[in-house]
Backbone bond lengths (Angstrom), bond angles and torsions (degrees), N, CA, C in turn:
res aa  C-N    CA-C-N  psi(-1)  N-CA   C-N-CA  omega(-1)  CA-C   N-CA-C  phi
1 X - - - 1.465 - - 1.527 110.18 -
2 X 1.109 117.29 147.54 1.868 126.04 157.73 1.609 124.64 -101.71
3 X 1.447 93.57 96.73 1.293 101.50 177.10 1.363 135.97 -102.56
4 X 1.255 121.60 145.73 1.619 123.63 -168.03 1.570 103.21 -112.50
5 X 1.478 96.87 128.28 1.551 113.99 179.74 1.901 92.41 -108.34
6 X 1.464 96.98 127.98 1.480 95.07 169.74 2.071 103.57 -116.17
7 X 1.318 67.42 126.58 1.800 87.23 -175.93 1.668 121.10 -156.15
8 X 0.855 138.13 130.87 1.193 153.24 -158.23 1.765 121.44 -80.94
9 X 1.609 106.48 -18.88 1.140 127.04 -175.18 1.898 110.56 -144.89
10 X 1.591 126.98 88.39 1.055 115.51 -174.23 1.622 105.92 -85.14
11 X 1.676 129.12 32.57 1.641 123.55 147.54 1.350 104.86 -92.47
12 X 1.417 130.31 -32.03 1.153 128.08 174.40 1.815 109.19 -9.83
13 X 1.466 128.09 148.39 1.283 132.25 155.62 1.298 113.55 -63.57
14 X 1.509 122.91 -65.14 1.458 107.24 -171.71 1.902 127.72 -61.55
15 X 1.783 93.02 -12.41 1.375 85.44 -160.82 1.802 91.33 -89.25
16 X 0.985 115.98 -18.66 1.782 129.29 -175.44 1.537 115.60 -48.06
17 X 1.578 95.52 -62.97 1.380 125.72 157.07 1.555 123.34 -16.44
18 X 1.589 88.22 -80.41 1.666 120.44 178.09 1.708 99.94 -42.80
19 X 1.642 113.13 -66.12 1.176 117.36 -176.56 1.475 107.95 -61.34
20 X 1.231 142.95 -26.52 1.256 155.60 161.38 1.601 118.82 -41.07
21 X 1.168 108.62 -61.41 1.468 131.01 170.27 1.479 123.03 -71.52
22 X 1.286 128.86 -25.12 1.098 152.83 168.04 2.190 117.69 -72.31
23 X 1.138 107.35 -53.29 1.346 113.81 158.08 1.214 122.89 -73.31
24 X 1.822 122.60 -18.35 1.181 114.64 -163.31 1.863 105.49 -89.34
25 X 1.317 80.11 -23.86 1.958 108.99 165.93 1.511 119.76 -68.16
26 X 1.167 120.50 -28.53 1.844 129.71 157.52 1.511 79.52 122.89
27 X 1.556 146.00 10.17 1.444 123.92 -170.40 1.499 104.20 -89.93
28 X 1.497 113.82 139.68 1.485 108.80 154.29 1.547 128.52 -91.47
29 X 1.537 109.42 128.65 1.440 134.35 -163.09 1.370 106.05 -111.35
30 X 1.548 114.88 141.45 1.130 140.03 174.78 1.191 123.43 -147.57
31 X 1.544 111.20 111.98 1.451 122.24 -177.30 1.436 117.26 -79.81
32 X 1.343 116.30 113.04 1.070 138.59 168.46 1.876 131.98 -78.85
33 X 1.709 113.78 98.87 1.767 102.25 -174.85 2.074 89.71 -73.83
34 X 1.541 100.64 115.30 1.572 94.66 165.34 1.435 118.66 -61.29
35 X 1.597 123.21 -10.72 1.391 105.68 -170.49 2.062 114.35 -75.58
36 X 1.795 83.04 -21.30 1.709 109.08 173.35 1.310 117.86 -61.45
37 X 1.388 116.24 -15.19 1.666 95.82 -160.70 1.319 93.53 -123.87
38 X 1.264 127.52 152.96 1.102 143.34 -160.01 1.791 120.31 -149.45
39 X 1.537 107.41 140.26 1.740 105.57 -170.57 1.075 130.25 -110.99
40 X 1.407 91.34 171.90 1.954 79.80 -168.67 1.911 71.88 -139.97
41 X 1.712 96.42 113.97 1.390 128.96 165.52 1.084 133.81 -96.19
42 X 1.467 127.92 103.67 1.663 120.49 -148.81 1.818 95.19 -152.25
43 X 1.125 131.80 159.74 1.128 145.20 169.12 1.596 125.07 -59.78
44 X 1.283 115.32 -25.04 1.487 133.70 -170.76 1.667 95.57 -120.36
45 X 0.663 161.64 -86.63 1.719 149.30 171.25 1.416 120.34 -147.16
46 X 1.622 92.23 118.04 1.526 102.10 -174.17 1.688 94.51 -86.01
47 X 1.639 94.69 177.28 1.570 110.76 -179.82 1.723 92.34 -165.40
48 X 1.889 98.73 178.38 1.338 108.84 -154.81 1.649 78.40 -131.66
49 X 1.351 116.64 135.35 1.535 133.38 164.82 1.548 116.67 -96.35
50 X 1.427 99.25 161.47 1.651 95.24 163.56 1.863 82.97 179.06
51 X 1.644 81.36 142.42 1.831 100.62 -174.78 1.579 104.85 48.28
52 X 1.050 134.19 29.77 1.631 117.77 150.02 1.669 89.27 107.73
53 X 1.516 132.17 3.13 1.366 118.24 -160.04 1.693 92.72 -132.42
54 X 1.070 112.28 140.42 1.646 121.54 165.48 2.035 104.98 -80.32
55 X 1.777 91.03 119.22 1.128 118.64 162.50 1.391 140.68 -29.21
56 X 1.441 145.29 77.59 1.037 126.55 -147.32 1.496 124.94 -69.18
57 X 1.430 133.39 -173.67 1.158 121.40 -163.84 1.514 117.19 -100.27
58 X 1.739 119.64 127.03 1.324 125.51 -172.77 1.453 93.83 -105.63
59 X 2.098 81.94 161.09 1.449 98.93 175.92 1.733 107.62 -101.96
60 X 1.421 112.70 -16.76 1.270 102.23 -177.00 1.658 97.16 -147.70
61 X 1.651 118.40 163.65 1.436 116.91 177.50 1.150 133.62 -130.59
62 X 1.311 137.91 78.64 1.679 136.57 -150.15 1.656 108.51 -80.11
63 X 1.595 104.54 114.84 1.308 99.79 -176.37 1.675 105.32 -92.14
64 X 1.536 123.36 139.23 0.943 136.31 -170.91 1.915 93.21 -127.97
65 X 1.249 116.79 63.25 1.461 112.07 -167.61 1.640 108.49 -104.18
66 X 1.483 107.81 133.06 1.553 100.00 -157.96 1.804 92.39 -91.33
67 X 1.443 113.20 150.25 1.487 107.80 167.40 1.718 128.27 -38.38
68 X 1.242 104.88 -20.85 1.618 104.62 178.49 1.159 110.51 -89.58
69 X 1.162 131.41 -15.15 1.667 128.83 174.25 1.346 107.32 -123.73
70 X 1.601 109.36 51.12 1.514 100.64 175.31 1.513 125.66 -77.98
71 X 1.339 103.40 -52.00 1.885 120.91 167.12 1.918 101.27 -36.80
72 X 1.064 105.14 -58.79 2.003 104.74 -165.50 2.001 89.58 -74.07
73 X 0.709 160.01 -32.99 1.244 162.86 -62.92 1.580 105.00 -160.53
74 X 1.702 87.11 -69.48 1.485 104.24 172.70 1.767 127.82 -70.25
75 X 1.629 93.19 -26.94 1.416 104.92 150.50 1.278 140.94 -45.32
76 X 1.291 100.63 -62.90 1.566 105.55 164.38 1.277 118.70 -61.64
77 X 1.301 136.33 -39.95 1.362 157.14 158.67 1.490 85.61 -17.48
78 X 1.557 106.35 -72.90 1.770 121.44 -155.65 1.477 120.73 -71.50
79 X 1.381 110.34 -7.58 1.301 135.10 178.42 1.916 108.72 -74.40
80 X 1.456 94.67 -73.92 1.673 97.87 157.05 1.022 125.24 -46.45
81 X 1.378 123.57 -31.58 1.776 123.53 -149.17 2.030 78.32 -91.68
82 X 1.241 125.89 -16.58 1.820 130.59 -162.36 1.608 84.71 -85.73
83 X 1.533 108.00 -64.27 1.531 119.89 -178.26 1.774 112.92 -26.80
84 X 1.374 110.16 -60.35 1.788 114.75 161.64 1.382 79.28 127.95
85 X 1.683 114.35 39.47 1.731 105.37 162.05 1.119 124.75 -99.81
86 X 1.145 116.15 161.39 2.108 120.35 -160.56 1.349 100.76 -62.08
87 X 0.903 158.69 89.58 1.647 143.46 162.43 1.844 110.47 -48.14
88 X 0.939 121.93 133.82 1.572 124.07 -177.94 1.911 90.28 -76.64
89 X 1.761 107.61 -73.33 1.752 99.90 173.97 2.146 84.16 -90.63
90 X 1.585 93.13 168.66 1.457 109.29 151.78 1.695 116.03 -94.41
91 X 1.670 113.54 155.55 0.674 104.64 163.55 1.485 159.57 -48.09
92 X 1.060 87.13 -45.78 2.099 116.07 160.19 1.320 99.92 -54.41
93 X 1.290 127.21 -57.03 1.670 131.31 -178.26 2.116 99.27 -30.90
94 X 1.505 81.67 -67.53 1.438 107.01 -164.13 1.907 107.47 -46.85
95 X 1.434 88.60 -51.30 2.109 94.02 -161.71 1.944 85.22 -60.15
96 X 1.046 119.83 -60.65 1.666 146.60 -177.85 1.597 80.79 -23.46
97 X 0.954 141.25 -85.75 2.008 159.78 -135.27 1.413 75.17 -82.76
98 X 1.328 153.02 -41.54 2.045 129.93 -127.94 1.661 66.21 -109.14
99 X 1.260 147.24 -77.86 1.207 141.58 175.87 1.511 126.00 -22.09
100 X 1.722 106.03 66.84 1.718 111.81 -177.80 1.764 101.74 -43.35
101 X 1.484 117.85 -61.64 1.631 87.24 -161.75 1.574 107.82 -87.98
102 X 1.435 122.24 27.88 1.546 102.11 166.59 1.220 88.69 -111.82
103 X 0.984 134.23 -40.88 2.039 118.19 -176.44 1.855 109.70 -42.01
104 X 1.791 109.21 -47.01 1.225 121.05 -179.88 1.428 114.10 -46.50
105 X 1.546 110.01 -48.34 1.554 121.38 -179.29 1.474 107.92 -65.77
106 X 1.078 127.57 -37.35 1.594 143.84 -169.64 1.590 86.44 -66.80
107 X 1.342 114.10 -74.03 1.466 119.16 -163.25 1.770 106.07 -53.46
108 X 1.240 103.72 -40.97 1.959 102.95 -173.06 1.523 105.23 -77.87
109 X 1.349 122.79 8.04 1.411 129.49 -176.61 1.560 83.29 -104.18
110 X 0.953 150.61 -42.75 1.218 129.05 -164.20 1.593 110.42 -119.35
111 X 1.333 108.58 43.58 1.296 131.94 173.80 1.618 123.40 43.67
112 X 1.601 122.37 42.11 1.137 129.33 -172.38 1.515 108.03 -99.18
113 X 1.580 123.87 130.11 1.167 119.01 164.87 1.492 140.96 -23.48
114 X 1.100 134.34 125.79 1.769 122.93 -158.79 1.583 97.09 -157.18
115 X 0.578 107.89 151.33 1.971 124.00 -176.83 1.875 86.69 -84.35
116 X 1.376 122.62 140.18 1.522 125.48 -177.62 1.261 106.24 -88.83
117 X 1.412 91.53 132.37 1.465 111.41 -156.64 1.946 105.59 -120.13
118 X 1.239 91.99 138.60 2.064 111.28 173.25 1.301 109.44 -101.77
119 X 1.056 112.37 142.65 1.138 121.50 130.43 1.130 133.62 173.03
120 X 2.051 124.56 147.56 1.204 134.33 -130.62 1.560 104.05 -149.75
121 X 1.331 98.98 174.01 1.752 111.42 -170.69 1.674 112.64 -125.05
122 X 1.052 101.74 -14.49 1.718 103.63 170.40 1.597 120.68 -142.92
123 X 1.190 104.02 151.94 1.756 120.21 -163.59 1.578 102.21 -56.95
124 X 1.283 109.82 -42.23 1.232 119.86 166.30 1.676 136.34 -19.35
125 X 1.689 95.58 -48.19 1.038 116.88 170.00 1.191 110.59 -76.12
126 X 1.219 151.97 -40.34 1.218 152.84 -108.74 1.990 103.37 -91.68
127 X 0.808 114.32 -32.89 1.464 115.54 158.17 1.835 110.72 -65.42
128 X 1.043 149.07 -74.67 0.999 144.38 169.63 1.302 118.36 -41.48
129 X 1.119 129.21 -23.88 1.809 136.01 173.38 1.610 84.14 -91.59
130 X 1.123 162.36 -43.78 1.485 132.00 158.41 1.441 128.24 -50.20
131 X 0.797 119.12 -59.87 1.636 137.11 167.95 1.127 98.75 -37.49
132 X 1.679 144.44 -58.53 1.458 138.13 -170.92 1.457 102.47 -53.52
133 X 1.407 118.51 -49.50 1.391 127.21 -150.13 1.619 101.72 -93.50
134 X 1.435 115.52 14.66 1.363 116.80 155.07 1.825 102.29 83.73
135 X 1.271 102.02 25.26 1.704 103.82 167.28 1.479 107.83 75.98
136 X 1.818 100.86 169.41 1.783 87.87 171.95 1.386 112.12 -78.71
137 X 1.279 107.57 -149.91 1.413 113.31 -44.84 1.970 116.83 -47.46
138 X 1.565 99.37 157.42 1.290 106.54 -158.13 1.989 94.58 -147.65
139 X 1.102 108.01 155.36 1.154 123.89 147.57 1.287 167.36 -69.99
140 X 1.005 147.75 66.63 1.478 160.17 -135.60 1.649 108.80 -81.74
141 X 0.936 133.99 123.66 1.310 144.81 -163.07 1.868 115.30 -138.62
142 X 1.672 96.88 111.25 1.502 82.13 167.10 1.728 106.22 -93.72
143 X 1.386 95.43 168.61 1.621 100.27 -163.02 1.889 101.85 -84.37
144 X 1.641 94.87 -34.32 1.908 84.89 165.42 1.063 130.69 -100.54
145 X 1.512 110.53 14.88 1.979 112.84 -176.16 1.843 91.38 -74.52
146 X 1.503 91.16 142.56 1.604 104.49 161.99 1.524 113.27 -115.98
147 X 1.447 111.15 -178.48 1.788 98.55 161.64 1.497 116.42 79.95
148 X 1.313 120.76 -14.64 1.443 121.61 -127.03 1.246 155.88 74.83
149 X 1.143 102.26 -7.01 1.505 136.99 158.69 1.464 137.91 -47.26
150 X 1.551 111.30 74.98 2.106 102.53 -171.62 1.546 72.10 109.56
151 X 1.458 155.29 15.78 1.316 119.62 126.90 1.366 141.77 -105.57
152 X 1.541 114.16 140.85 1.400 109.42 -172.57 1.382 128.86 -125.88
153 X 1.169 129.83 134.37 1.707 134.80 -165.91 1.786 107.14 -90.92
154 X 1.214 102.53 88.35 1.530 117.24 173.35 1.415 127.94 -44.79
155 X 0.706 172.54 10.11 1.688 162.72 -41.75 1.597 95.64 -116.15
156 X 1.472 119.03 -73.75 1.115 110.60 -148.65 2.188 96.31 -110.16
157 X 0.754 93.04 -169.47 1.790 97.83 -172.56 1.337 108.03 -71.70
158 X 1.964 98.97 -43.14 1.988 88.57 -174.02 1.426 106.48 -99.75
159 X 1.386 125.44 24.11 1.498 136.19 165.10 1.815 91.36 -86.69
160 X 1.607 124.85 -52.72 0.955 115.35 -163.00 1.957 116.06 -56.82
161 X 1.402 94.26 -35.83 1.549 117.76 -167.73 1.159 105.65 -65.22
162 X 1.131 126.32 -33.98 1.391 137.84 -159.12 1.602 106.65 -90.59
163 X 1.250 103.95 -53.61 1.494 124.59 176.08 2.057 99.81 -58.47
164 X 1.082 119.02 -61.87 1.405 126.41 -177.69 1.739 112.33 -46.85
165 X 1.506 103.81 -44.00 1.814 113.32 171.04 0.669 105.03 -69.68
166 X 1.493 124.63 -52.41 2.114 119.34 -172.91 2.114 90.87 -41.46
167 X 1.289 113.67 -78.08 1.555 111.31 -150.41 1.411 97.89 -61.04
168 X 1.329 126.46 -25.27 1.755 128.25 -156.11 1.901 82.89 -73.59
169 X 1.068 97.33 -40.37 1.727 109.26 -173.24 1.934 130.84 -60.47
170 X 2.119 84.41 -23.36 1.396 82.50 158.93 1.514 91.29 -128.33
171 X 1.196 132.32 78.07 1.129 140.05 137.39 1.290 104.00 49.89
172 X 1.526 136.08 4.33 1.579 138.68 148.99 1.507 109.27 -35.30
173 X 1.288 115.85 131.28 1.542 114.60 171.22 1.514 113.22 -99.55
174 X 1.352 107.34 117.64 1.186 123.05 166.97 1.237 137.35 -69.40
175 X 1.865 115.35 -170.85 1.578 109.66 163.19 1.769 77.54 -156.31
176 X 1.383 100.21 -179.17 1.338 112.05 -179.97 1.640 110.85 -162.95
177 X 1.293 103.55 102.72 1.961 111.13 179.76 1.123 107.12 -124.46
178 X 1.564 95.28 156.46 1.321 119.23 172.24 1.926 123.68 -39.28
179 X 1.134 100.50 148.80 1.670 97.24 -175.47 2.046 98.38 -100.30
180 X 1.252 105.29 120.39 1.433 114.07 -177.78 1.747 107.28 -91.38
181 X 1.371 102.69 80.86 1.536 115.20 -161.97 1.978 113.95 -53.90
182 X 1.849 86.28 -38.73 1.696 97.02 176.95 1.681 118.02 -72.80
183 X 1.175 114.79 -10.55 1.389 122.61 151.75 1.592 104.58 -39.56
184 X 0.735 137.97 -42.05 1.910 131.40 -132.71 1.459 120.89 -1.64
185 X 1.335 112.25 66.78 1.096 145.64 157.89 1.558 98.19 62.44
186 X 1.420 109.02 57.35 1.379 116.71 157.56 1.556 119.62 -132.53
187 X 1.011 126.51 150.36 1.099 128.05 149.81 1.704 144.88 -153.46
188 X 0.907 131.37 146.65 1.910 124.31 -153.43 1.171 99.70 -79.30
189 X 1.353 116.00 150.07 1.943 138.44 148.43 1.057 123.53 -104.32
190 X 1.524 101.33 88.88 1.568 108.38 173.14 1.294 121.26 -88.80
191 X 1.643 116.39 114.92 1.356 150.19 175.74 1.518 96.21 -39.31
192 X 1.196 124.55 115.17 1.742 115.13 161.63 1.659 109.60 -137.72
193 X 1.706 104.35 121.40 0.943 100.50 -177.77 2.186 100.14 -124.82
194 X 1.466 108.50 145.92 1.550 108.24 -162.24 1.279 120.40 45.73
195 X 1.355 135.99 -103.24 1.241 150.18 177.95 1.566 117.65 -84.13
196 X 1.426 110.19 -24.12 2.286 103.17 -140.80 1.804 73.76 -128.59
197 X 1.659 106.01 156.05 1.197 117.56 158.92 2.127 88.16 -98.17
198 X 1.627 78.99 144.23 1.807 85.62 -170.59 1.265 107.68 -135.85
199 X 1.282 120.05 28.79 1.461 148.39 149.44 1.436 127.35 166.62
200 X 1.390 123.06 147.00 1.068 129.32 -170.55 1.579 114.53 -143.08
201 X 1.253 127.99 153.42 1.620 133.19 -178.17 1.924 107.92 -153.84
202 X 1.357 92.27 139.08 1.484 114.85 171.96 1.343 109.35 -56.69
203 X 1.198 146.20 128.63 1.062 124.36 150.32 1.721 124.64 -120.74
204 X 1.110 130.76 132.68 1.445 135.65 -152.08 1.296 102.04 -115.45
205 X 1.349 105.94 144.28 1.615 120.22 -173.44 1.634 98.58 -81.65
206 X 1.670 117.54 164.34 1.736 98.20 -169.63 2.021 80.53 -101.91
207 X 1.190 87.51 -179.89 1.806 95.36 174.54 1.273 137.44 -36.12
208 X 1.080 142.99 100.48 1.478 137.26 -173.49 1.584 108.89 90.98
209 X 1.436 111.21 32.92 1.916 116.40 -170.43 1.464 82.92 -155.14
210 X 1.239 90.51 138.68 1.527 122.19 170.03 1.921 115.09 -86.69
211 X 1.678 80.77 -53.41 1.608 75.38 -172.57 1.699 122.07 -96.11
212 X 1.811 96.24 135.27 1.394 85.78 -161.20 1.609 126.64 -96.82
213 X 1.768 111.30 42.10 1.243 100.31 -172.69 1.691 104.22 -85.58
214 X 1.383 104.37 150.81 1.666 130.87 -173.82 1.701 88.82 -54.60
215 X 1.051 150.22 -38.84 1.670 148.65 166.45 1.564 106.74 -30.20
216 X 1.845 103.56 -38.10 1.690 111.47 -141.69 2.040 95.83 -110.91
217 X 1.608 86.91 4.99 1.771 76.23 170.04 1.353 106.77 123.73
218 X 1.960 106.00 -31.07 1.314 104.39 -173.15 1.323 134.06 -75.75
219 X 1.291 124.05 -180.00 1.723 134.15 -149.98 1.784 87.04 -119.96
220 X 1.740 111.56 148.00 0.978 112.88 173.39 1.482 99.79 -120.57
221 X 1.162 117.44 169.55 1.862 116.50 170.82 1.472 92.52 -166.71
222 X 1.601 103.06 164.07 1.432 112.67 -169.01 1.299 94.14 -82.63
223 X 1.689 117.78 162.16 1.228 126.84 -167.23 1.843 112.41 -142.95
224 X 1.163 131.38 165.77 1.309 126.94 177.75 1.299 114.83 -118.12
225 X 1.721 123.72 116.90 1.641 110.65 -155.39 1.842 96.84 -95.20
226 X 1.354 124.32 160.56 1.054 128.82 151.11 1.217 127.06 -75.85
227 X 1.575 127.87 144.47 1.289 114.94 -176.19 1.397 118.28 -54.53
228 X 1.669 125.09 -29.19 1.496 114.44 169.90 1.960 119.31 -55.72
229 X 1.460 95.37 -47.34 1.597 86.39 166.60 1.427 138.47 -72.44
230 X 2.027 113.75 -6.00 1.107 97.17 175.46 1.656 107.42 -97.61
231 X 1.268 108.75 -7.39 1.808 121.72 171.01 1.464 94.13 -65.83
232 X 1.198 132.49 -57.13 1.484 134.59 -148.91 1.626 103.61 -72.65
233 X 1.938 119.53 -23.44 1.187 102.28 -174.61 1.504 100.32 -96.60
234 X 1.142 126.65 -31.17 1.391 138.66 -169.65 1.997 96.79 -46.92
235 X 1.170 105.02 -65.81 1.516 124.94 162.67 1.290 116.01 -22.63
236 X 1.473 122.10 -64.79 1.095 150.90 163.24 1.392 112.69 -38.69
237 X 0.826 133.91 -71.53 1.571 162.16 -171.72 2.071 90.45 -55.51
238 X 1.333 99.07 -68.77 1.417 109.52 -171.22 1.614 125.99 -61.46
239 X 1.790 100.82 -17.61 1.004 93.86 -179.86 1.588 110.08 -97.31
240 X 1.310 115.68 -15.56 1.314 112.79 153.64 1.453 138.57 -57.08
241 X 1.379 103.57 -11.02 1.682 111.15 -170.46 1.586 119.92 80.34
242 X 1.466 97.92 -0.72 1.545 90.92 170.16 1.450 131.23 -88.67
243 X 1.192 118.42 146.21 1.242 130.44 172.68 1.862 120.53 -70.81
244 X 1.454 94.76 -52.05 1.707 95.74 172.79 1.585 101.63 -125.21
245 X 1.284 130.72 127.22 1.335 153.41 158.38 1.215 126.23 -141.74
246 X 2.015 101.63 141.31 1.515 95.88 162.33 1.433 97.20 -101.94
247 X 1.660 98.82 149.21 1.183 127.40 -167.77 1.786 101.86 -112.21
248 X 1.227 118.65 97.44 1.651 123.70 172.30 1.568 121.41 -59.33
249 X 1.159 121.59 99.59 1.545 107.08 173.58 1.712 120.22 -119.02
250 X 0.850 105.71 141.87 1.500 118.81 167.44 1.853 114.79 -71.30
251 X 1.332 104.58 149.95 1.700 110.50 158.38 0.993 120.86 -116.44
252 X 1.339 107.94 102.15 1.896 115.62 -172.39 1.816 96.43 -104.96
253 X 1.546 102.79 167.65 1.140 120.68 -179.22 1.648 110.83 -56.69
254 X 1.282 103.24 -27.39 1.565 109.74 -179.31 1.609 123.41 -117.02
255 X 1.569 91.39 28.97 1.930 97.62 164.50 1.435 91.44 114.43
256 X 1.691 99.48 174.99 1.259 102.26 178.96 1.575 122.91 -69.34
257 X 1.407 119.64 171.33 1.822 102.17 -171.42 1.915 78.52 -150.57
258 X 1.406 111.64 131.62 1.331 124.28 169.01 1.382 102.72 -102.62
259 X 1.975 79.64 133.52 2.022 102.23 174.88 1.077 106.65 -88.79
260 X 1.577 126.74 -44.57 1.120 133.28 -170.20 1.214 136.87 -162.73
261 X 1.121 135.22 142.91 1.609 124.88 -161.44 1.795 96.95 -114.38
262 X 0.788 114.06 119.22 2.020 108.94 -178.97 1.206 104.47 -107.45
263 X 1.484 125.75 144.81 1.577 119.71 174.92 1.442 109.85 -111.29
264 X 1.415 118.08 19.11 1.534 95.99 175.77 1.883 80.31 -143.49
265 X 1.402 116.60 61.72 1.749 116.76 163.13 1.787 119.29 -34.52
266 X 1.053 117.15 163.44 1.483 112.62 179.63 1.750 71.65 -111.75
267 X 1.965 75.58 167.04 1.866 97.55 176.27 1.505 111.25 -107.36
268 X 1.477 111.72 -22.97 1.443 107.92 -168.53 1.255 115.91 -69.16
269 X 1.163 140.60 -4.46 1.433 145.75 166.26 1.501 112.75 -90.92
270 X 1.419 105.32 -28.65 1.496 97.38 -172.89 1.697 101.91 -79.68
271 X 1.028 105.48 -39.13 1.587 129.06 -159.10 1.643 119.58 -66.35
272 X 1.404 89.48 -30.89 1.685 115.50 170.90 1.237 112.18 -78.21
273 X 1.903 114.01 -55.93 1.492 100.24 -171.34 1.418 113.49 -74.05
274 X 1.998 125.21 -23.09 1.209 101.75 -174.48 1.537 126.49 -112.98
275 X 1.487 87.36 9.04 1.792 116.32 -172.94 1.640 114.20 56.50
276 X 1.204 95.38 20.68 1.586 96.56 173.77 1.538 106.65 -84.68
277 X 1.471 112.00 147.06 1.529 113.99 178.50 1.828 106.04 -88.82
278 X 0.692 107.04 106.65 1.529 138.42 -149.32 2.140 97.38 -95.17
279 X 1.348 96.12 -50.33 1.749 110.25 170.01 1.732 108.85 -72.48
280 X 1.192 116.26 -6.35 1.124 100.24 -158.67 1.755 95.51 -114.35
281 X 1.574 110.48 -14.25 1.638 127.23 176.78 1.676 99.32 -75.25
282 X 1.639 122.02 -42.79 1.110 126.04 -167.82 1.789 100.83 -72.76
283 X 1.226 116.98 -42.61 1.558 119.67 -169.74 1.643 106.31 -57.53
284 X 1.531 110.45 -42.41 1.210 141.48 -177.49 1.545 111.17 -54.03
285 X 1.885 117.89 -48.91 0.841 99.72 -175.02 1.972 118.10 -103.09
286 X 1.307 80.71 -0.60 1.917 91.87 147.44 1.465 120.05 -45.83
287 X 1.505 105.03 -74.15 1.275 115.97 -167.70 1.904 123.30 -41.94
288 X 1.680 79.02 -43.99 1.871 104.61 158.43 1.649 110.58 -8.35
289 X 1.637 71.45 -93.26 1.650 122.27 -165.57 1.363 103.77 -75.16
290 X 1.220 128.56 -74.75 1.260 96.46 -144.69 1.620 145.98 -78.86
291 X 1.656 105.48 5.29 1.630 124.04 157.96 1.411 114.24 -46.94
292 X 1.433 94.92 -42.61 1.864 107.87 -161.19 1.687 93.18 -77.00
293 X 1.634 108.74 -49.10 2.124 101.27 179.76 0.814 83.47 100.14
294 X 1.594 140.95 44.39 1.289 121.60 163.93 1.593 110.83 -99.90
295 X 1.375 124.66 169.30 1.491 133.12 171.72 1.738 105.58 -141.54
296 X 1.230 120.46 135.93 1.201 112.62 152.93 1.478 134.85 -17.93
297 X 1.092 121.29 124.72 1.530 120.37 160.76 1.740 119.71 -2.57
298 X 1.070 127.73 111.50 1.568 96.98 -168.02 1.542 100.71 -99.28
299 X 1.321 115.13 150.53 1.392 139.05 163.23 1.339 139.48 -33.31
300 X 1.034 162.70 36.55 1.524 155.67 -147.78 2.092 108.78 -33.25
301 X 1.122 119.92 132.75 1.673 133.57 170.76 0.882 99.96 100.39
């Protein structure tokens, strides 16, 4: 097969990998920066450019799309996906997952554990959007921080208030959830690719940090899931329409609770803590799929 990885950086780890696993399989790979390529959309046959030359023809398309170029990103994504090329996620999958509070709504529609979640449009509210979310300490969430990035651990009520006006004040759109204290500032990434989570790791916040993404300092180690958490990400995963996601969950006193479902996971964390070849499950389940043109079940919103 000829497959196109769209990614913005081919030293990147995950995309190395991908291309790694992909040749080691007999496929030829070509890394694609989506912000580079550009279309020509027409009624009789479109195509995708880059440097002055028309794109040749793939059988499948691995989106590696970073949150800042999601809108141009997913485009191109949607361009191929028109072409009748395999998408590894779909686009819709993808915009659906970058959208923290519509994925959340998606997920509480189909009754999956979630940390209780606010959110509001005037200061007004801002006492009653605490009170829902069960008082402080509480969580502050911007809706486009990634990484850890735009979140904040409120401690006391008029830390929360204060913190909620600052962003309400520059018109940043928020969210506001509950703080899952029995966490102690860990929580797992379960690997889900088609049906099976096919690796997963703990990951722990370092001292005096709450949040535990590997960006923010934290330590990963292999972990052992319960069947509620590997049902809960599979779920997760599916109701987004994705094919490959890590699925973030918490361990609360009352089951697992998903933060977030991401559709373009990195591998080097997963790959390290459980030494599973992780690029080589994704190439694998290309080969599957994508002759047949199949996609996951797709999602509704």
């Amino acid at each position: 097969m000829r497959i196109a990885i769209l990614s913005r950086d081919k030293r990147l780890y995950s995309t190395r990998r991908l291309v790694e696993a992909a040749q080691q399989s007999g496929h030829e790979v070509d890394v694609l920066d989506p912000l580079s390529c550009y279309m020509n959309i027409n009624a009789r046959e479109s195509s995708i450019h880059m440097k002055g030359s028309e794109l040749p023809a793939y059988d499948a398309v691995i989106p590696r799309i970073g949150a800042s170029v999601t809108f141009y990103g997913t485009a191109v994504l949607r361009q191929f996906e028109m072409m009748g090329v395999y998408p590894l996620n779909e686009s819709v999958a993808i915009s659906r997952s970058r959208d923290k509070l519509r994925s959340l709504q998606l997920l509480s529609r189909k009754g999956i554990g979630l940390p209780t979640t606010g959110f509001a449009n005037k200061p007004q509210d801002i006492p009653d959007l605490i009170d829902m979310v069960g008082g402080a300490p509480l969580v502050i969430k911007l809706l486009e921080g990634t990484q850890g990035i735009g979140v904040v651990l409120a401690e006391t009520r008029q830390a929360a208030e204060s913190v909620i006006e600052a962003f309400m004040g520059m018109r940043a759109n928020i969210m506001v959830q509950e703080y899952i204290r029995e966490a102690g500032g860990a929580d797992i990434r379960c690997f889900v690719i088609g049906d099976k989570v096919i690796a997963a790791m703990k990951r722990q916040a370092k001292e005096g940090e709450f949040r535990s993404n590997l960006h923010r300092g934290g330590s990963a180690s292999l972990v052992k899931l319960t069947p509620a958490e590997r049902a809960t990400a599979i779920k997760a995963a599916k109701t987004m329409g994705l094919n490959v996601a890590g699925v973030d969950i918490l361990r609360s006193n009352h089951g697992p609770l998903v933060m977030e479902v991401n559709s373009s996971p990195g591998l080097e964390g997963i790959e390290s803590a459980t030494s599973k070849d992780v690029a080589k499950q994704i190439i694998g389940f290309i080969e599957k799929n994508a002759k047949a043109n199949r996609t996951r079940t797709k999602g509704r919103g």
